[in-house]
C-alpha positions as CSV (number, residue, x, y, z in Angstrom):
1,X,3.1,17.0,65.5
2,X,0.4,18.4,64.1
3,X,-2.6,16.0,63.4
4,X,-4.0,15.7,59.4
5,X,-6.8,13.3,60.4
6,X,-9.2,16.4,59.6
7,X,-7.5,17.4,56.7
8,X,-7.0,14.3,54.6
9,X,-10.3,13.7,53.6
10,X,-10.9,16.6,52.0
11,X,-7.9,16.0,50.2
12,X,-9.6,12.8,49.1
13,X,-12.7,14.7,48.3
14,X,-11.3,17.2,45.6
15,X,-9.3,14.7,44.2
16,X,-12.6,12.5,43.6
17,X,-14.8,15.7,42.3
18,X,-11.7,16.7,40.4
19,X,-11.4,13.3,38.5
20,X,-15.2,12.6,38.4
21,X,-15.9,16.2,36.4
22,X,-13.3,15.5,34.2
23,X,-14.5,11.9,33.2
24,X,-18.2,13.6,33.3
25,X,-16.1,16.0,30.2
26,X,-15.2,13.1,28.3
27,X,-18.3,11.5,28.2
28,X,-19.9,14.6,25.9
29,X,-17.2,14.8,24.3
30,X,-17.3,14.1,20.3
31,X,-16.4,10.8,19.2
32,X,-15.3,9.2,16.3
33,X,-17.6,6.8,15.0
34,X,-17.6,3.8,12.2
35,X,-20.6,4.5,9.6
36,X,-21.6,2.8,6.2
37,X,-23.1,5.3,3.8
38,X,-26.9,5.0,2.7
39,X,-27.3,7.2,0.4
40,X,-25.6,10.2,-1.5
41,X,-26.9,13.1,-2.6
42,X,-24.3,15.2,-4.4
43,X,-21.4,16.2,-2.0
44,X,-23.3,14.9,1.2
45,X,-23.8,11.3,2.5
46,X,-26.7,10.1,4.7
47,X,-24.9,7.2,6.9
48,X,-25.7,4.9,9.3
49,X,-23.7,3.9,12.5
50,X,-22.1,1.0,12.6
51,X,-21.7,0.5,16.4
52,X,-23.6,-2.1,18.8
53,X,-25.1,0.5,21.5
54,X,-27.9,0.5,24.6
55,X,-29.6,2.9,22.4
56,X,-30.0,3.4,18.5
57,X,-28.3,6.0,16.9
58,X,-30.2,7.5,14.0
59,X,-29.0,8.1,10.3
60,X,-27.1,11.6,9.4
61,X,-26.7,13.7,6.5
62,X,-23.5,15.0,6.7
63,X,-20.6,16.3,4.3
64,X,-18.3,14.3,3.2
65,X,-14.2,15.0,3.5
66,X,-13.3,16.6,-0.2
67,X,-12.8,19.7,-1.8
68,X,-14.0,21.5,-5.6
69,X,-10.8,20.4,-6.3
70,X,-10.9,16.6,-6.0
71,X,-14.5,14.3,-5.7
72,X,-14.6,10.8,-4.9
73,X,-17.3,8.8,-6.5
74,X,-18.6,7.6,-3.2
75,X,-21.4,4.8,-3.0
76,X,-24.1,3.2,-1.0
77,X,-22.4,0.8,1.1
78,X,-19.3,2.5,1.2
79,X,-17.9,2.4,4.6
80,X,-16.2,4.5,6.4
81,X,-15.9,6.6,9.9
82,X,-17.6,10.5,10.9
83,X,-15.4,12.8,11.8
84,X,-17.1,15.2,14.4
85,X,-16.6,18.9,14.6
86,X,-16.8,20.8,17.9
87,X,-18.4,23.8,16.6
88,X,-21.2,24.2,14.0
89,X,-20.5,23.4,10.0
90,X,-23.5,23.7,8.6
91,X,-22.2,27.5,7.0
92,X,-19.0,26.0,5.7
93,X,-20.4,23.1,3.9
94,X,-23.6,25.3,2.5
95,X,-25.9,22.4,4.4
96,X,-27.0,25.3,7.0
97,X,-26.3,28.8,7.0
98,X,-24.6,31.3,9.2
99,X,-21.5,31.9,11.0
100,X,-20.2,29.0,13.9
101,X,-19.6,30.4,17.1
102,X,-17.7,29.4,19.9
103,X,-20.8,27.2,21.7
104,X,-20.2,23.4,20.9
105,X,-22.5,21.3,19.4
106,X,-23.6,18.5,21.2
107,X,-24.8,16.7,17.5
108,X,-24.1,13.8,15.4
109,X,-24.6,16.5,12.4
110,X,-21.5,18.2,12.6
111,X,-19.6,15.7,11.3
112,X,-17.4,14.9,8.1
113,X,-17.7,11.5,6.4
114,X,-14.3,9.7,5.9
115,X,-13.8,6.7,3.9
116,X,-11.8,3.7,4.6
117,X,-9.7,1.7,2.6
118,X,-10.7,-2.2,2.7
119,X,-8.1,-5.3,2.5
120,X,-10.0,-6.4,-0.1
121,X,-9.3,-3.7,-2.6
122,X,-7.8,-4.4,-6.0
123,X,-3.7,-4.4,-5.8
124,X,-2.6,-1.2,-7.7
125,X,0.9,0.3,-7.9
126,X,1.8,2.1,-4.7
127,X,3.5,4.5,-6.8
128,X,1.2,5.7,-8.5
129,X,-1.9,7.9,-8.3
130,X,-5.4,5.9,-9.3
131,X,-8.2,7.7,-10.2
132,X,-11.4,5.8,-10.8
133,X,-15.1,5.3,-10.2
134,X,-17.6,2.5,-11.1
135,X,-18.6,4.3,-14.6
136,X,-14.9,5.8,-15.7
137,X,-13.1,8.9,-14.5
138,X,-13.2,12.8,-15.2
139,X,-10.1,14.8,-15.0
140,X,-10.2,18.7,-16.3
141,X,-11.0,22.2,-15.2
142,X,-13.6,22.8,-12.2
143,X,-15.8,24.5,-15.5
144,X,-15.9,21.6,-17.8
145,X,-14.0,23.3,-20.7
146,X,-11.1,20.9,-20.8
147,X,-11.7,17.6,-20.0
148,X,-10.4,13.7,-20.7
149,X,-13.8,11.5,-20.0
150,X,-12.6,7.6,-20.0
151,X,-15.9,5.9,-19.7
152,X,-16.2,2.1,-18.1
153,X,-16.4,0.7,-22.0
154,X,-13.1,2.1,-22.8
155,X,-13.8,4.8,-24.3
156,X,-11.6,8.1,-23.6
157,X,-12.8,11.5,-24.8
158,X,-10.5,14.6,-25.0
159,X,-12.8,17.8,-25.1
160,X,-10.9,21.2,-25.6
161,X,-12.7,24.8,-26.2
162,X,-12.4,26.1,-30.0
163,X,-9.3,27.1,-31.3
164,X,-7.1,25.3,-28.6
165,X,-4.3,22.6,-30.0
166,X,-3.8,19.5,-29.0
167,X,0.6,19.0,-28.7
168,X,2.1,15.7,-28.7
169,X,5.7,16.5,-27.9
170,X,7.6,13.6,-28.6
171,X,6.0,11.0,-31.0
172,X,8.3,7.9,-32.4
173,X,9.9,8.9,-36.1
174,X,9.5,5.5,-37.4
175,X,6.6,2.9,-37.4
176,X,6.5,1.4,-33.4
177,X,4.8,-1.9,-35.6
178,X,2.2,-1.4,-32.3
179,X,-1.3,-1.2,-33.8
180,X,-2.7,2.0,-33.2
181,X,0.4,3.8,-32.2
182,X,0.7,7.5,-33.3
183,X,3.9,8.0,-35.0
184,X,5.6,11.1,-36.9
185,X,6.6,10.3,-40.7
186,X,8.3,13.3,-41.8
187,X,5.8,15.7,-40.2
188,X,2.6,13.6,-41.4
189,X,1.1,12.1,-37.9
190,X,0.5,8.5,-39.1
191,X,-1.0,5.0,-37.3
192,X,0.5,2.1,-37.1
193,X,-1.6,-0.6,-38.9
């Protein structure tokens, strides 16, 4: 029988440098991290970390998770988490220039601010889509030419470009008796008193 004496240690050895080098990886790797957001400025935040550590982690400016398309009204104190990229975003979100390449980033800068939803939200219907901010909502084109403005006093404006109708498809053909109510009296738009 052959004797293993000299080779189980080594065996033991690899294994150790093998599982040592690979906890060594997951230590630089990027984490996910709780933040509250100090400022804004535009589409970026500047946020803080919201993490008890040996050492103090310093505020970011970073971009936060939207598109052209859709913009949250996002606020100091807002609180969310930072999303971290392995490469370098600075060209994507116009913060930095350049092209990424394929050498990682080991900085708290490439990250993405996410917000959070809070238990202590107002209820709203799960079914439907909210859209809201502290001073009203916006929704229209990307270039301002059509747009409803409701402001926080109640206020709602319509703006259209000139020339451009306004259709109501389907208005009530006799009084509603609500006050204010558009309704259609024999082709004459009229409102209910």
């Amino acid at each position: 029988m052959a004797d293993n004496a000299q080779k189980l240690p080594l065996q033991q050895s690899l294994n150790r440098l093998t599982m040592k080098r690979d906890n060594d990886s997951q230590q630089v790797q990027p984490k996910v991290l709780p933040v509250s957001v100090v400022s804004v400025s535009g589409a970026f935040v500047t946020v803080k970390f919201e993490v008890q550590s040996n050492f103090t982690l310093p505020n970011v400016t970073v971009p936060k998770a939207e598109s052209a398309y859709l913009r949250t009204p996002t606020q100091a104190g807002d609180q969310g988490y930072l999303v971290p990229s392995d490469f370098y975003i600075g060209g994507v979100s116009g913060q930095g220039g350049g092209t990424a390449n394929a050498y990682p980033r080991a900085n708290l800068t490439n990250g993405v601010f996410l917000p959070v939803s809070r238990k202590s939200f107002a209820t709203v219907d799960a079914n439907k889509t909210q859209v809201g901010g502290p001073n009203g909502s916006i929704v229209g084109t990307l270039d301002g030419t059509v747009n409803l403005n409701i402001d926080k006093t109640g206020n709602a404006i319509l703006t259209l470009p000139a020339g451009k109708t306004l259709v109501i498809k389907t208005l009530p053909t006799a009084d509603p008796g609500v006050s204010g109510a558009l309704w259609n009296s024999a082709g004459t738009v009229k409102v209910s008193p």
